[in-house]
C-alpha positions as CSV (number, residue, x, y, z in Angstrom):
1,X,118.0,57.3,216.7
2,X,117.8,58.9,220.1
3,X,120.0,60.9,222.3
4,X,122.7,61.4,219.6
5,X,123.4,63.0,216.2
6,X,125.2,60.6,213.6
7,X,128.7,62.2,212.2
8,X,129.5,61.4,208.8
9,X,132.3,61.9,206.4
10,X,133.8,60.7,202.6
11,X,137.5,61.1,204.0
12,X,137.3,58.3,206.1
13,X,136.0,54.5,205.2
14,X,132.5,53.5,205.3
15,X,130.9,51.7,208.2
16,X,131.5,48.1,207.8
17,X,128.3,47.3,209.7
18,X,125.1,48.8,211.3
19,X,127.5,52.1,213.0
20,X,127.9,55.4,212.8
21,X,131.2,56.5,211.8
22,X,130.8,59.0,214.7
23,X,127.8,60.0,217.2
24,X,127.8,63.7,219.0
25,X,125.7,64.0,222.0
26,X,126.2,66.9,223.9
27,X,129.4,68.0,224.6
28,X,130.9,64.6,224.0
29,X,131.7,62.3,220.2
30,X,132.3,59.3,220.1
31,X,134.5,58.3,217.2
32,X,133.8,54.6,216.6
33,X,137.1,52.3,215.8
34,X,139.1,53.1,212.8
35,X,141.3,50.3,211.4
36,X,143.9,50.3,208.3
37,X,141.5,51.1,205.0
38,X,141.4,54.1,203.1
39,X,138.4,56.1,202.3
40,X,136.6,54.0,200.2
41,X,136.9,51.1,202.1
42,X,139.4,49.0,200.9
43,X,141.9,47.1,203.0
44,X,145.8,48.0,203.8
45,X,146.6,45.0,205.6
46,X,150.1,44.6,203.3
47,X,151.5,47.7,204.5
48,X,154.0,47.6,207.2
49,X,152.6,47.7,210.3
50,X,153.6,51.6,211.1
51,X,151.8,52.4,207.7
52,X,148.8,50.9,209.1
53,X,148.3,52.4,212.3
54,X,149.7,55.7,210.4
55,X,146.8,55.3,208.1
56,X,144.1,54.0,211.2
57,X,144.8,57.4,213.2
58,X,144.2,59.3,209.7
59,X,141.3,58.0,209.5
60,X,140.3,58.8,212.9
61,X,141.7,62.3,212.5
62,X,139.0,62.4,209.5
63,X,135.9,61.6,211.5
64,X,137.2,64.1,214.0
65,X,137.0,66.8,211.9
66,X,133.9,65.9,210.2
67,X,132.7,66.0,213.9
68,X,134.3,70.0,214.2
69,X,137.0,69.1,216.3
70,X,140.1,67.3,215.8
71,X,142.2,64.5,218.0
72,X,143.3,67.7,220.1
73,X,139.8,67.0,221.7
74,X,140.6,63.5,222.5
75,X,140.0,62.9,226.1
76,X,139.9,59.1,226.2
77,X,141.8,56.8,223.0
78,X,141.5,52.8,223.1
79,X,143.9,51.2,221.3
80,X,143.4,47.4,220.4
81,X,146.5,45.6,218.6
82,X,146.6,42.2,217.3
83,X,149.1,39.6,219.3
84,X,152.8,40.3,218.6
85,X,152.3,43.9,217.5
86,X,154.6,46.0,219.2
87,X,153.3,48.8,221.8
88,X,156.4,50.8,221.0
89,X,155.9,50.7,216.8
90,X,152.3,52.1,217.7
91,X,153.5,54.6,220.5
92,X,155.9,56.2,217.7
93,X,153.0,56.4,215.5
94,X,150.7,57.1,217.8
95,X,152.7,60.3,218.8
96,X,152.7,62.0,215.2
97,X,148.9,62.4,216.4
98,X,148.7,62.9,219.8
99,X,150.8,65.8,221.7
100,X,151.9,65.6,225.2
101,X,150.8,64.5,227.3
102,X,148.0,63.5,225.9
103,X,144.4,61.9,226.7
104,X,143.6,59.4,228.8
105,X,144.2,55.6,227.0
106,X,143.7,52.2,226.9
107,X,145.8,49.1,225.1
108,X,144.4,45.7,224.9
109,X,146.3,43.1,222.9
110,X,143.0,41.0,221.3
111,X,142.6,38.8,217.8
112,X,140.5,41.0,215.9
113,X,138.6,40.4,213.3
114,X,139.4,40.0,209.7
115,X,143.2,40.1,210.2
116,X,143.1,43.6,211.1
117,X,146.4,44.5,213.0
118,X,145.2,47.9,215.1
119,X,141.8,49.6,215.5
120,X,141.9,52.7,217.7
121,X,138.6,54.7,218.5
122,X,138.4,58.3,220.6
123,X,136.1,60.1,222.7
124,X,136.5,64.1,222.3
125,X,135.3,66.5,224.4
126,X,133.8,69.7,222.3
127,X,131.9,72.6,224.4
128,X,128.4,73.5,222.6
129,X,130.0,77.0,222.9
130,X,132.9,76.2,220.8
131,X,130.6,75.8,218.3
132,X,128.8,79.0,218.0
């Protein structure tokens, strides 16, 4: 792979394709979407829908440490629910996570796949020099 370094971690669920959990290049990760499963995988789609998206932004949380940041690095968040999940469920949620005022985001109500509910992925921003 070019023009990126893969991100990797156990406290977050496997790939469920082809994907990196997370790529760094640069300054910049890119945390690909998280959805309702725990670490090993494993679906959560009977939990109440605030359960889910609780457990979807601990999972991206994960990846975002794995890549040395966390989602206080978040510049950019899209959010995708499933028709007739509420906004404002996800925004109380979503808040736990994010402070004020928070990065830039997206929402876009889509069918997604496999009955999955929510899947959020980030984009942080993390200086070379904040690593040394």
């Amino acid at each position: 792979m070019s023009g990126g370094t893969p991100i990797r971690t156990d406290e977050a669920p496997p790939p469920a394709g082809p994907y990196s959990q997370a790529i760094r290049a640069g300054d910049i990760v890119y945390l690909s979407g998280q959805t309702p499963r725990d670490a090993v995988g494993n679906r959560l789609g009977e939990l109440p829908f605030e359960a889910q998206v609780r457990q979807t932004l601990t999972n991206l949380e994960a990846v975002a440490r794995a890549s040395g940041g966390s989602l206080a690095d978040a510049v950019k968040v899209t959010v995708y629910l499933a028709p007739g999940r509420q906004t404002s469920e996800f925004n109380t949620v979503y808040a736990e996570f994010f402070a004020e005022p928070g990065p830039a985001r997206t929402t876009i109500v889509s069918e997604l796949a496999n009955g999955v509910t929510v899947e959020v992925d980030a984009v942080l921003w993390l200086p070379e020099e904040s690593r040394e």
